[in-house]
C-alpha positions as CSV (number, residue, x, y, z in Angstrom):
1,X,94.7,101.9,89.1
2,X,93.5,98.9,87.3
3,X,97.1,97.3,87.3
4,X,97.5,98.0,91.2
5,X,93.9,97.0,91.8
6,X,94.0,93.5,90.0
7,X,97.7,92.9,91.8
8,X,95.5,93.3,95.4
9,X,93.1,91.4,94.5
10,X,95.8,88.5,93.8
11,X,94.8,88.4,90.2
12,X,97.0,87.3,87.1
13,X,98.6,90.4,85.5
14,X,100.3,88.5,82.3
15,X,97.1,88.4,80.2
16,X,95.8,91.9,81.8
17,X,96.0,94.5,79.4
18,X,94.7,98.4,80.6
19,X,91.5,99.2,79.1
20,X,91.2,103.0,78.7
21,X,87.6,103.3,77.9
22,X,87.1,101.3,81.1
23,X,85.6,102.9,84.1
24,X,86.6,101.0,87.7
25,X,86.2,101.7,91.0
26,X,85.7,105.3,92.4
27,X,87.7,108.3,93.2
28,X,88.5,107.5,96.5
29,X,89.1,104.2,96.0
30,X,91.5,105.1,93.4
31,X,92.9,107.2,95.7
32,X,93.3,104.8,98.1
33,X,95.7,102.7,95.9
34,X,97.4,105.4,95.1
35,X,98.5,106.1,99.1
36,X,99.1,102.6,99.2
37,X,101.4,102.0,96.8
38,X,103.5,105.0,96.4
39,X,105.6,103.7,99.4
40,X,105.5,107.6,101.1
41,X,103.7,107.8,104.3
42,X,102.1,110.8,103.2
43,X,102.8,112.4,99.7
44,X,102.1,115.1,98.6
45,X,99.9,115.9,95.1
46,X,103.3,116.2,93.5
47,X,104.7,113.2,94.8
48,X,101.3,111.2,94.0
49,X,101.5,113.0,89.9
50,X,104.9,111.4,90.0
51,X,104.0,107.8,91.1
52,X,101.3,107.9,88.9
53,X,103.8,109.4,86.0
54,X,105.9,106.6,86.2
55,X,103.8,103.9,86.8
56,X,101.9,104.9,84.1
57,X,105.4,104.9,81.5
58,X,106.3,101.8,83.1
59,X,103.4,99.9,82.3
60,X,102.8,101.3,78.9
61,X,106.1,100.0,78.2
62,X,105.5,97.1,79.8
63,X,102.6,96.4,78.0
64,X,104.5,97.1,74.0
65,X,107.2,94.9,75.8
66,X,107.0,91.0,73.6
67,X,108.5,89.8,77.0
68,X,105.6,90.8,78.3
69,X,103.0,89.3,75.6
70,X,101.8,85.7,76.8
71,X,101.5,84.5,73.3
72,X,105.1,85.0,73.2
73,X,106.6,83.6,76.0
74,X,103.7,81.2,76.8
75,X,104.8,79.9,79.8
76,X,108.4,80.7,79.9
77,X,108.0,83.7,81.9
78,X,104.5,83.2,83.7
79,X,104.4,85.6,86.3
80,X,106.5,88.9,85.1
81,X,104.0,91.7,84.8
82,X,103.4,90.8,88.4
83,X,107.5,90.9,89.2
């Protein structure tokens, strides 16, 4: 939710990192992102645990990635996380 909610809001996503003890938004809103982004016009719980599974593993990885690290690539590869 915090990935697909700083990505809306046109944010950078190279030096975002997910915050676990960090509480955003509400329920619904959460919700809300969910429905948008899981490209189904409407999912079921299943499909929506799915998304979220995914997304979830892809970001994680995403995020251990040194692609992925700004101090890394500095500028070589601004804009990936968002990609």
């Amino acid at each position: 939710f915090q990935y697909l909610r700083r990505f809306d809001q046109g944010h950078n996503l190279d030096t975002f990192c997910y915050q676990k003890l960090s509480v955003e938004g509400s329920p619904a809103e959460c919700l809300q992102q969910l429905l948008l982004h899981c490209g189904i016009t409407d999912p079921s719980w299943a499909e929506l645990r799915n998304f979220t599974w995914f997304l979830n593993v892809q970001l994680r990885d995403c995020e251990a990635s040194d692609f992925c690290n700004p101090a890394f690539v500095q500028d070589t590869l601004q804009g990936f996380k968002g990609f």
